[in-house]
FIRO-883373 format. One record per residue: z, y, x of N, C-alpha, C, O in turn. Coordinates in steps of 0.05 Angstrom, whole numbers, plus 5000, padded with zeros to 4 digits. Layout:
# residues N
ZYXZYXZYXZYX
...
***
This chain:
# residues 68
157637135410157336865398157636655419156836685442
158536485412159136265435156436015426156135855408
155036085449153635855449152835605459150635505463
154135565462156035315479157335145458158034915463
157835275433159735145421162434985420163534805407
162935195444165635055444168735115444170735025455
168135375420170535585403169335445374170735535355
167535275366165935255340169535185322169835205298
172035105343173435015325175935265324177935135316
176535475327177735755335175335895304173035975307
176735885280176036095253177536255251179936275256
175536395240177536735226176236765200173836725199
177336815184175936965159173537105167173737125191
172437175163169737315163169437605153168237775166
171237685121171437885109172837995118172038225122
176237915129177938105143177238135168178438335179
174737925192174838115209172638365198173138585209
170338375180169138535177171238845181171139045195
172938745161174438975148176439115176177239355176
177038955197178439055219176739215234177339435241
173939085241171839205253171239555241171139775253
170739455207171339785197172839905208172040115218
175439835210177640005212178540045238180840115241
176539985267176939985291175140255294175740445308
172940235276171340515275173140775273172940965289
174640765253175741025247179241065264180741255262
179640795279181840845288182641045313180641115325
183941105319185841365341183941145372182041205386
185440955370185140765393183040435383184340235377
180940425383178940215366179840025384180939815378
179340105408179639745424182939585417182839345414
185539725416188539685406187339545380187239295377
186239755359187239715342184939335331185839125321
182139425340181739125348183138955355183938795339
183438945372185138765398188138615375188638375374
189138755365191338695348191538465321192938275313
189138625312188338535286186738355290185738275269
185638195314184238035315186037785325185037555326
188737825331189737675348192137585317193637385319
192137745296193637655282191437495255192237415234
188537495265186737235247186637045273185436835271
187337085286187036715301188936565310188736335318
191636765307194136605319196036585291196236795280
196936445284198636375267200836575273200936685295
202736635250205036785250207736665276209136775293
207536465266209436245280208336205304209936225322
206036155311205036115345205236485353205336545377
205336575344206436855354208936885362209336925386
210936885344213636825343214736725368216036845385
213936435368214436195388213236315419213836215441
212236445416209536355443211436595468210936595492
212836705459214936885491212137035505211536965528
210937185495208837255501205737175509205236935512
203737375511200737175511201236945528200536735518
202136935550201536575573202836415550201936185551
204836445526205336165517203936135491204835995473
201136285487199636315469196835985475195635905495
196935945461194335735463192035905472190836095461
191335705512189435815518186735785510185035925521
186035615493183735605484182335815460180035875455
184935885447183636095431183836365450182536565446
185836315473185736555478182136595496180936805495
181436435505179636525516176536455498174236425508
177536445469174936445446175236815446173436975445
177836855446177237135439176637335477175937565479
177037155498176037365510173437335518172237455535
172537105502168537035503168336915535166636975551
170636725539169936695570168936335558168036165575
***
């Protein structure tokens, strides 16, 4: 949890991450299959697309998701 508040503006659904978290339990590889599914509730389809890999990804969410 960021307590700092200062990811308060970086959302995800709540239910689908529940449901990824489930499904990191039973996966081959949990941290991948996390890691994936978490990056496709915070980044838009299109800022994926666009971004020529993670450095042209917005660093602010990127570092909501690495809790720095």
């Amino acid at each position: 949890m960021d307590k700092d508040g200062i990811f308060k503006d970086v959302l995800v659904n709540p239910s689908k991450l529940r449901n990824a978290e489930s499904g990191a339990l039973m996966a081959r590889n949990p941290t991948a299959f996390l890691l994936n599914k978490v990056l496709d509730l915070v980044f838009h389809v299109d800022e994926m697309k666009h971004s020529k890999g993670v450095k042209g990804l917005n660093t602010h969410k990127m570092e909501a998701i690495n809790g720095n």
